[in-house]
C-alpha positions in Angstrom: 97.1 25.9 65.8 100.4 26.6 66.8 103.3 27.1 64.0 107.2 27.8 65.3 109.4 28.8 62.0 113.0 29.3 63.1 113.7 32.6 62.4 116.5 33.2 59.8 114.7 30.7 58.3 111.5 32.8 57.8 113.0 35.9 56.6 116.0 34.7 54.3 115.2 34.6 50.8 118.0 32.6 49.5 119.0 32.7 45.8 117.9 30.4 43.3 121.3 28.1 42.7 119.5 24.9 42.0 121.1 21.9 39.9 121.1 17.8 39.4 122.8 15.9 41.7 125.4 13.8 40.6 123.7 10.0 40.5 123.4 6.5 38.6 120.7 7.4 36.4 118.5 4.7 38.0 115.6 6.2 38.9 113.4 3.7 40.2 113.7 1.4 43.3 112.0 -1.7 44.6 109.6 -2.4 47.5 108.6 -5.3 49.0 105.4 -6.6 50.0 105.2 -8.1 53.3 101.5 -9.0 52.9 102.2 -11.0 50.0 105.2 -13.2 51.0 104.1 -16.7 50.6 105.9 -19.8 51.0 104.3 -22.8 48.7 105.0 -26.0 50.8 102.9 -28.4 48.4 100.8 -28.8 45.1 98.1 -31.4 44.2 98.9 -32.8 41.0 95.8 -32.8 38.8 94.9 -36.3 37.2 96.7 -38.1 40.1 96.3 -39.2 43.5 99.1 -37.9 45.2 100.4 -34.3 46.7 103.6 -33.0 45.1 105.5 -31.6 48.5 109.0 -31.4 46.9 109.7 -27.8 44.9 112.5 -26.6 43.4 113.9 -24.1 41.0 110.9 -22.2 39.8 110.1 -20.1 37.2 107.5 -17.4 37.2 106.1 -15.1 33.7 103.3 -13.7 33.4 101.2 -14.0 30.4 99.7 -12.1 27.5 96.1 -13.4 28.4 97.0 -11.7 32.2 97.8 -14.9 34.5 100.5 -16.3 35.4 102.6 -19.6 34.8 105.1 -20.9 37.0 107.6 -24.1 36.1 109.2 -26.1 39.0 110.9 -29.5 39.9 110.6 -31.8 42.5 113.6 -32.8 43.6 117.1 -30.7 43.9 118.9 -32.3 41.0 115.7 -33.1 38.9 113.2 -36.1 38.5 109.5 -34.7 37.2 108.6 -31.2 36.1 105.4 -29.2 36.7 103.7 -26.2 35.6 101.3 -24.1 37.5 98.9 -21.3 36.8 97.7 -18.5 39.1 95.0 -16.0 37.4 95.1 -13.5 40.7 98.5 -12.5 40.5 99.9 -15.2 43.0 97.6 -15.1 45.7 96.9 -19.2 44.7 97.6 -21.3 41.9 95.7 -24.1 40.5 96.6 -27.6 41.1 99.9 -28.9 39.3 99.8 -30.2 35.8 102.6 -33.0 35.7 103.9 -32.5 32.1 107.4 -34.5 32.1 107.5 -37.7 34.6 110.8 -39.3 35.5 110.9 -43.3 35.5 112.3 -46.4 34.3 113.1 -46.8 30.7 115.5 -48.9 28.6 118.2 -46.5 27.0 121.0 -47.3 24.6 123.1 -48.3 27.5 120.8 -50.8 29.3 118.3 -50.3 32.3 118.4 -46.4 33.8 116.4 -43.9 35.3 115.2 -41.3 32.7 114.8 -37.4 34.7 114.8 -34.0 33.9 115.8 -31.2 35.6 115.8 -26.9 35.3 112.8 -26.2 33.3 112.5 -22.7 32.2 110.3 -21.0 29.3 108.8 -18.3 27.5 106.2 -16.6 26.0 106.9 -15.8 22.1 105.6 -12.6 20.0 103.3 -15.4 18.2 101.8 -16.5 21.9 103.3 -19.9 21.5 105.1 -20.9 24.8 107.9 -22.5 24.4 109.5 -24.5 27.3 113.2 -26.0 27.5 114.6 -28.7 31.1 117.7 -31.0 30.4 116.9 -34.7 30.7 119.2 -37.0 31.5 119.7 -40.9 32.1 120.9 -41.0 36.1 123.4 -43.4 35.8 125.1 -42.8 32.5 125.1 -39.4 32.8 128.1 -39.9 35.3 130.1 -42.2 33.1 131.8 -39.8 31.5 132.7 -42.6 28.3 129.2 -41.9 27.7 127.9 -38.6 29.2 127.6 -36.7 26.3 124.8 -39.0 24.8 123.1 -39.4 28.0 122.0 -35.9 28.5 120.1 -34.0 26.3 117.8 -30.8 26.1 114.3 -31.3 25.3 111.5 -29.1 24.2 107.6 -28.9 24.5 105.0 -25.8 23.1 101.9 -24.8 24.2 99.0 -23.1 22.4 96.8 -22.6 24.7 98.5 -20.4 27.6 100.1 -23.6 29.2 96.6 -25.3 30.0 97.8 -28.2 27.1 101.4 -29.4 26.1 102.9 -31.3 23.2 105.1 -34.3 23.3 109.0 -33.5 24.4 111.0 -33.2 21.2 114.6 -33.7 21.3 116.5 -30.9 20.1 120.4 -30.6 21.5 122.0 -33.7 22.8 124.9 -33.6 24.8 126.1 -32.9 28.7 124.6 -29.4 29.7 122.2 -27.7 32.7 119.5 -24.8 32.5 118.7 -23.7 29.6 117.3 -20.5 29.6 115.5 -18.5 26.4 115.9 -14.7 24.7 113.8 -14.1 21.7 115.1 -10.8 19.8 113.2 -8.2 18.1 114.7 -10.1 14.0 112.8 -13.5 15.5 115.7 -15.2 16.2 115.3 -17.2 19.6 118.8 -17.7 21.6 118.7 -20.5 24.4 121.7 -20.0 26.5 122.6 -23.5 28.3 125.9 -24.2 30.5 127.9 -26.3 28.4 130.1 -29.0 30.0 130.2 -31.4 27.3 134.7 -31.1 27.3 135.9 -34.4 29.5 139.2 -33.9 30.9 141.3 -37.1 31.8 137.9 -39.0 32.4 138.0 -37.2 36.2 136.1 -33.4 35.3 134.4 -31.4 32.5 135.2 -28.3 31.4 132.0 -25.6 31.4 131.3 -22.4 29.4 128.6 -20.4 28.6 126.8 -21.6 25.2 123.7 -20.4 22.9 121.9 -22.5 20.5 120.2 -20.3 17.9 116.3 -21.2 16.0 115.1 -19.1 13.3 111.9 -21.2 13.3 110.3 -20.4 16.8 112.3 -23.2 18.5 111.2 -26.0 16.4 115.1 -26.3 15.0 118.0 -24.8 16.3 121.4 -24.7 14.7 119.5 -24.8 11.5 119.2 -28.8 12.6 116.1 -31.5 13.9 118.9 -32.3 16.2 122.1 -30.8 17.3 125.1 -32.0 19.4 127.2 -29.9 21.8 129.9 -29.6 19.1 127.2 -27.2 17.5 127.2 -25.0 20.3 128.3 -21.6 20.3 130.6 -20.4 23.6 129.9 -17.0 24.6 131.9 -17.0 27.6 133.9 -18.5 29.6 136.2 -18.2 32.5 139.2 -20.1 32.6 141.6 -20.7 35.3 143.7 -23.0 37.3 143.7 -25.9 34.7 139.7 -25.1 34.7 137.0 -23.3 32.5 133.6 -22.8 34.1 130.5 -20.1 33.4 127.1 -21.0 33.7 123.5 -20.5 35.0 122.9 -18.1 32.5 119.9 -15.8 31.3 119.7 -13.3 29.1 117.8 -9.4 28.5 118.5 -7.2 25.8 118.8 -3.4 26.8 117.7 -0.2 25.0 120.9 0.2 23.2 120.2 -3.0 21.5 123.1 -4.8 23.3 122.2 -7.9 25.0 123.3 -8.6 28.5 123.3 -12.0 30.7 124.6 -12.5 34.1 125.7 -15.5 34.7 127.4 -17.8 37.7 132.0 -18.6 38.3 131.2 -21.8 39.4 133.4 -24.6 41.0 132.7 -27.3 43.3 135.7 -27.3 45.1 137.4 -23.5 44.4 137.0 -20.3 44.7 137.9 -19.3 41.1 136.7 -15.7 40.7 134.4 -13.0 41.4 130.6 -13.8 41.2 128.1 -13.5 39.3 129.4 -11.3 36.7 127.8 -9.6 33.6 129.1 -10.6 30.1 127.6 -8.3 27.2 127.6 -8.6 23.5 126.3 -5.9 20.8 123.5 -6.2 18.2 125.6 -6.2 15.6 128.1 -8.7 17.2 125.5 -11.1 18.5 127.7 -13.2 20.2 130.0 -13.6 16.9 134.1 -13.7 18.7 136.5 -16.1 18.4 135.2 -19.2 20.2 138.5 -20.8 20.4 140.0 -17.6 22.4 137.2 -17.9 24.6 137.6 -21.8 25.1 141.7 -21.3 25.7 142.5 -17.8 27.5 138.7 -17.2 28.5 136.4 -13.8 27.4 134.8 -11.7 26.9 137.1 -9.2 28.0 136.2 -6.2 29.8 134.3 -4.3 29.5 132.0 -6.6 27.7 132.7 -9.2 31.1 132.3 -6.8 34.0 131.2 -8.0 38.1 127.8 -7.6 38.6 128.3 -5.8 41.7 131.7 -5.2 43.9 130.1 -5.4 47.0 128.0 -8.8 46.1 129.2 -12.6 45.6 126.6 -15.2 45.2 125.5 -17.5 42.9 122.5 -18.7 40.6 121.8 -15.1 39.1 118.7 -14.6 37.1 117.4 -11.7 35.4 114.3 -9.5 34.0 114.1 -6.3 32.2 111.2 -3.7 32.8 109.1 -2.0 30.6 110.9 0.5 31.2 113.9 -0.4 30.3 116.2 -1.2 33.8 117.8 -4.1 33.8 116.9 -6.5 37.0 119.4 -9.2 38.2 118.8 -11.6 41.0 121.2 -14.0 42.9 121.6 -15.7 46.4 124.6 -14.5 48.0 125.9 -12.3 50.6 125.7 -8.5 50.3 127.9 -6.4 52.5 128.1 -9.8 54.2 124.1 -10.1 54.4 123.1 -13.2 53.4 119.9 -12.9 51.4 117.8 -13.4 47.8 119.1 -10.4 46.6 117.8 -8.3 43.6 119.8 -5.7 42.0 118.5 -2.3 40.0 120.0 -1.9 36.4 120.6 1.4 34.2 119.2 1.4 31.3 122.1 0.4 29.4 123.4 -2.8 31.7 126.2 -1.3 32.7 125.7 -0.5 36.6 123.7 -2.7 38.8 123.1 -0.8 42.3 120.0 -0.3 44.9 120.4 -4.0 45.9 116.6 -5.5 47.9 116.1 -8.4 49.3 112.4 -9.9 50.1 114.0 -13.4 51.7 116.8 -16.0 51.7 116.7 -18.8 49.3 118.3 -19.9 46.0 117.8 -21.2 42.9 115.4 -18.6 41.9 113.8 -16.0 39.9 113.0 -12.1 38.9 109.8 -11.4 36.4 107.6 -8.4 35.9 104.1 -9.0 36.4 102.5 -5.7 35.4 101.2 -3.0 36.8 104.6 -1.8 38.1 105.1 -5.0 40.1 107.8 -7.8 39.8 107.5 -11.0 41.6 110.7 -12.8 43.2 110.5 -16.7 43.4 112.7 -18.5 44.8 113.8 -22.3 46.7 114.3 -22.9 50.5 115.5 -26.0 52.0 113.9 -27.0 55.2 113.3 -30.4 57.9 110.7 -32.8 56.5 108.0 -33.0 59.0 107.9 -36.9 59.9 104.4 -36.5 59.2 104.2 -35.4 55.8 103.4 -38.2 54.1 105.9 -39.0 50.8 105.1 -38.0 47.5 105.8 -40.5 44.8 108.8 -39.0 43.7 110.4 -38.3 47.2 111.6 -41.7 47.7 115.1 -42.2 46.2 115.3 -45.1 43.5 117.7 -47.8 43.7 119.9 -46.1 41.3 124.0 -45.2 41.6 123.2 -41.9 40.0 120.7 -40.4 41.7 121.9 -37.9 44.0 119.5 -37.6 47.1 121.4 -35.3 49.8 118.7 -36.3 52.2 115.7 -38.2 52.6 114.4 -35.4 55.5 114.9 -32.4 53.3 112.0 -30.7 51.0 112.4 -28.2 49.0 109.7 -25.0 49.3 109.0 -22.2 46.9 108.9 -18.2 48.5 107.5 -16.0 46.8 107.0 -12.2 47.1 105.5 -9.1 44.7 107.9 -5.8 44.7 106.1 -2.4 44.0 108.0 -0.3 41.5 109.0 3.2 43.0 109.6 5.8 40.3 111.2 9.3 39.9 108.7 11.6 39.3 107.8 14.6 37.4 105.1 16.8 39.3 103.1 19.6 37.8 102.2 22.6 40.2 98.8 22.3 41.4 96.7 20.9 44.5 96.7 17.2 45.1 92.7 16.5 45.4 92.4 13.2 48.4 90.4 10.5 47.6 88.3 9.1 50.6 90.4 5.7 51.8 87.5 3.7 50.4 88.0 4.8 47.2 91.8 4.9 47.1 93.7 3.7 44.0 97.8 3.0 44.5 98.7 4.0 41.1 101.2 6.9 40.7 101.9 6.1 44.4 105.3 5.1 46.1 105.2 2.1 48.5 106.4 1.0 51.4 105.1 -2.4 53.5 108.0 -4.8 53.6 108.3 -5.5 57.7 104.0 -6.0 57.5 103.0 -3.0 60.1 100.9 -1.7 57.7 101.2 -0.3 54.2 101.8 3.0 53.3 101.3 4.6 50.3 102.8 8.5 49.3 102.6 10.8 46.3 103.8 14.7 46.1 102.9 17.7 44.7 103.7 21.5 44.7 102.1 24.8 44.8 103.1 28.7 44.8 102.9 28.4 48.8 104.1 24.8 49.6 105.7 21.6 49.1 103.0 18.7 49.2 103.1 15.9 51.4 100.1 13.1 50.8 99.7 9.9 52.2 97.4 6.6 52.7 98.6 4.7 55.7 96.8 1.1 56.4 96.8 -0.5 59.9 95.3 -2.7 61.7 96.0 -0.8 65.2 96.5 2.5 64.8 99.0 4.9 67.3 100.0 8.5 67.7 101.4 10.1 70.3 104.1 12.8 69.7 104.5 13.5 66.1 107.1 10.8 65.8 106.4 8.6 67.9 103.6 6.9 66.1 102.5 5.5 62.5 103.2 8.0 60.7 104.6 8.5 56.9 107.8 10.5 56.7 110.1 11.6 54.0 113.8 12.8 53.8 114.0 15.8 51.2 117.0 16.9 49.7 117.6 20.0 48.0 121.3 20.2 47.5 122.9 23.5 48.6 119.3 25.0 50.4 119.6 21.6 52.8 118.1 18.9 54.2 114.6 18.0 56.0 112.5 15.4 57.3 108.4 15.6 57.1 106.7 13.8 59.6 102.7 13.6 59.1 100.6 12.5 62.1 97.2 10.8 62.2 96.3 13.7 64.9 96.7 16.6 61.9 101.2 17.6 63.5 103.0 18.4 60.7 106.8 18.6 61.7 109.8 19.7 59.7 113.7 19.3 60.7 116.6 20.1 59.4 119.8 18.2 59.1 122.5 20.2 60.8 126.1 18.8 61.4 124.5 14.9 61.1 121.6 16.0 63.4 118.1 16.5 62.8 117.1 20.0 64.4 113.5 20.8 64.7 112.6 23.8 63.0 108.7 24.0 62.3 105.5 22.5 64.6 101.8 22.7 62.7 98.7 20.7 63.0 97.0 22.1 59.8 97.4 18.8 58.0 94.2 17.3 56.3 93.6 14.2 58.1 90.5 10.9 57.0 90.9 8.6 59.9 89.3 5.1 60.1 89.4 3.9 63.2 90.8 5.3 66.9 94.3 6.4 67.7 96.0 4.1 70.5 92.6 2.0 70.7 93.5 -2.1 72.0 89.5 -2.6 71.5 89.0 -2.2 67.8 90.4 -3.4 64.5 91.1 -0.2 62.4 91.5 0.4 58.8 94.1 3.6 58.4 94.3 7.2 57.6 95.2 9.6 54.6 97.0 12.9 55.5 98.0 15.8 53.5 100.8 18.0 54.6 102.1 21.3 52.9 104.8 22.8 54.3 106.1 26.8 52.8 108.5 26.7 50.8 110.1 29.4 53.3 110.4 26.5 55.8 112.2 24.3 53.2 114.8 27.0 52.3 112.9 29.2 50.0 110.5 29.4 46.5 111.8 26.9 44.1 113.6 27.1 40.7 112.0 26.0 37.4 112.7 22.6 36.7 114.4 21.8 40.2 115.3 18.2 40.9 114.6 17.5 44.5 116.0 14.1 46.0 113.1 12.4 48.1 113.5 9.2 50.3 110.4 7.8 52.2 110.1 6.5 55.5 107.1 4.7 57.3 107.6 5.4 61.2 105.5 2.2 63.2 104.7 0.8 66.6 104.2 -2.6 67.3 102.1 -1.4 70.1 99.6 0.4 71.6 101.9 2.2 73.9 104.4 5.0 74.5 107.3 3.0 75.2 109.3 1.6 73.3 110.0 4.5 70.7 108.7 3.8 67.4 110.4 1.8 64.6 111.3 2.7 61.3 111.2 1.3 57.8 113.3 2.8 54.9 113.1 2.2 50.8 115.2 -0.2 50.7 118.2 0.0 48.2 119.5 3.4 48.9 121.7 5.1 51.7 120.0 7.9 53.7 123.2 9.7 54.3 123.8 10.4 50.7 120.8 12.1 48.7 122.5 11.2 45.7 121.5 7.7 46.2 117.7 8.8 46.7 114.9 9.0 43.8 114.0 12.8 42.8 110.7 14.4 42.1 111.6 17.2 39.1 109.1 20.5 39.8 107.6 21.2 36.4 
């Protein structure tokens, strides 16, 4: 075994001057699943002879008996809606149930096409789902003489975990788009709609940000059978340039009791502001301001109207809060000029929104927690009909002025992708006892496995002598060569003023430590005492192998000296991979996503207890 400790560093014994770095307070990140990515280019319908290959705007929760339910439409700007059920946390779903169709009916305005569009829903404290979608007559809908009474919101509950629905019941009529539901802890359920039921000079409408209110479980709202959009109550609006918009809006409550919802600045033809932003209203306001204000000269004001994020515009924001208690918001858009389905990391009281992931581009979409600290992201993507494909029953525009079709060769598909929850983390002093990889179990684990070259899997731990270092790597073809050069975990450690260092672990036992001196890492300790399970052979073309675990401690006299009670170390992981069984090219890296490797302060911390 050969060991090489720089040697100031050996013999210093540097005072204890140990302290919290200065940070968001958001101490847990998000980390995509490769593996799980799926894109969902079709559905059979049950009770039908047809496949449903047109999918848009879906809507994923999971539910109290453990499955999950997903809502989607079948055309961009509505038609039929569907519900879906997957009871394997999204590895398949069952076949569609069609539970509102679109058709020809005979409205108070003569022959139209009846269709509804943005479902969304939720799963009440009494296990009742309730689920909300606008529905509209086509044509009438764009005569604005009579667009308020063609358009409506209608409801439908299920009691059996979405396996059976009731009839759609009418509750709010008037012109309006997504409706979207928060029940609070008093009962009261909130659905927050974008309201554009204001006709200006029979040429545009003027939108805000509305709730409806039901003390009854959604069965009335407004205290009414039936409400109209004069009953509404505006909660936001932005208004500029002889226009008031807001829209797209959900909504979470945080742990201070305020509730938040992001929401969409949308115009069709200009730019009118930043967005999405955040609006925010206390527990004891509940969304009780002047209305009129807000409808004139626009509101909330700040800071209860606030950007989501400064470096971020995009549109379509959704959001989700975890169990423990962050805030997550999710929007397509460009950030730092990336265009992506990004999802961005809450404090606990709504206020910051930070450690921005993507998992893929698309729109229209959606953020849930699934349990076991996982979220799924769900979201549309446009692509080329294959000539082949042959039409679904809905796919074929109806002879109808009002149907907006913006092409017969485009389909809409569904991605969707599971995030691992990365926590800060408390660590008692003590050995970290490895379990054989056939018996591994992720929880308590970080997570990295976005770019699919594997999956790796970390945890941490401490003792008198060392800083611990223990991994689970999984790969199919397995490589090591120098100690970097190779799969191999590694993780960036911060201890504020006693430095910097990277810890690589190899599949071959090399444990290497650097430290970062004037922006460059400089080597400053070679072992090969780490505890190493392989499954499979290193830099093998012949065989299919399954991974390796390795545990690494490196003396604390390597890492700057013994540590302080209670030190907050600042930890960022790294999974080093080739794509190859060979020495050239040099291996590639991926990073937890979300935070900046050239400032700790950014990184997630493990406190030393």
């Amino acid at each position: 075994m050969l060991k090489r400790i720089i040697p100031f560093l050996a013999a210093a014994a540097l005072a204890c001057g140990c302290s919290h770095h200065c940070n968001d307070n958001i101490q847990v990140r998000v980390s995509w699943d490769g593996a799980s990515f799926e894109e969902l280019t079709s559905f059979e319908v049950e009770g039908h002879d047809f496949m449903e290959n047109n999918l848009y705007y879906p809507r994923i929760r999971s539910l109290s008996d453990g499955s999950l339910m997903m809502t989607f439409m079948n055309h961009k700007f509505g038609w039929d809606i569907y519900v879906t059920k997957s009871f394997n946390g999204g590895v398949s779903w069952t076949p569609a149930k069609l539970v509102r169709e679109s058709g020809w009916v005979d409205s108070p305005f003569g022959r139209d096409i009846r269709s509804s569009v943005n479902p969304d829903f939720l799963e009440l404290t009494s296990g009742r789902i309730i689920m909300a979608f606008q529905t509209r007559y086509l044509d009438h809908y764009h005569d604005f003489s009579v667009t308020n009474d063609a358009c409506w919101i209608e409801v439908m509950f299920s009691d059996d975990k979405g396996e059976t629905w009731s009839e759609p019941h009418e509750v709010f009529r008037g012109r309006c788009w997504e409706p979207a539901f928060l029940e609070l802890p008093s009962g009261e359920l909130q659905m927050y709609i974008t309201d554009s039921g204001v006709i200006v000079d029979n040429d545009h409408t003027l939108s805000c940000t509305a709730i409806l209110r039901s003390f009854d479980g959604g069965i009335t709202w407004q205290n009414k059978e039936l409400c109209r959009w004069e009953d509404l109550e505006p909660i936001s609006a932005t208004v500029t340039r002889n226009r008031r918009l807001n829209g797209m809006a959900s909504a979470v409550q945080v742990e201070n009791g305020d509730i938040i919802c992001p929401l969409e600045v949308f115009s069709h033809s200009m730019i009118q502001a930043q967005t999405p932003i955040v609006v925010r209203s206390s527990q004891a306001l509940n969304w009780k301001r002047d209305t009129d204000r807000i409808l004139t000269v626009g509101g909330p004001e700040y800071p209860d109207n606030r950007q989501l994020n400064k470096d971020f515009y995009g549109y379509a924001p959704y959001c989700c809060i975890l169990p423990t208690g962050e805030p997550l918001v999710a929007s397509n858009g460009k950030y730092k000029g990336i265009n992506g389905f990004w999802v961005f990391i809450g404090d606990r009281r709504g206020e910051v929104y930070s450690h921005a992931t993507s998992p893929f581009t698309g729109f229209w979409g959606d953020i849930t927690y699934i349990g076991n600290s996982k979220v799924m992201a769900a979201a549309t993507v446009e692509v080329k009909k294959d000539p082949s494909i042959k039409d679904s029953r809905t796919s074929i525009s109806p002879n109808s002025a009002g149907w907006h079709n913006p092409s017969d060769n485009i389909l809409g598909h569904i991605r969707t992708c599971i995030g691992h929850l990365n926590y800060s983390k408390e660590i008692k002093r003590g050995e970290i006892e490895m379990t054989p990889l056939a018996e591994f179990s992720t929880e308590g684990f970080w997570f990295l496995g976005k770019d699919g070259k594997g999956q790796l899997w970390s945890d941490f731990g401490y003792t008198r002598e060392g800083f611990i270092f223990a991994s689970y790597l999984f790969d199919k073809k397995l490589c090591a060569y120098i100690a970097e050069n190779g799969d191999a975990p590694v993780l960036l450690l911060d201890r504020e003023r006693k430095g910097t260092y990277k810890i690589v672990a190899s599949a071959t036992g090399a444990v290497q430590v650097s430290r970062l001196e004037m922006n460059a890492w400089h080597i400053i300790y070679d072992a090969t005492d780490a505890i190493v399970e392989l499954a499979g052979t290193l830099n093998d073309h012949s065989d299919v192998d399954t991974g390796f675990s390795v545990k690494a401690t490196v003396p604390w006299n390597v890492l700057g000296g013994n540590p302080c009670n209670n030190e907050v170390l600042h930890a960022h992981l790294r999974h080093n991979y080739k794509d190859g069984i060979r020495e050239k090219p040099a291996w590639q890296y991926e990073d937890i996503e979300g935070e900046n490797t050239d400032y700790p302060s950014e990184w997630l911390t493990l406190t030393l207890k």
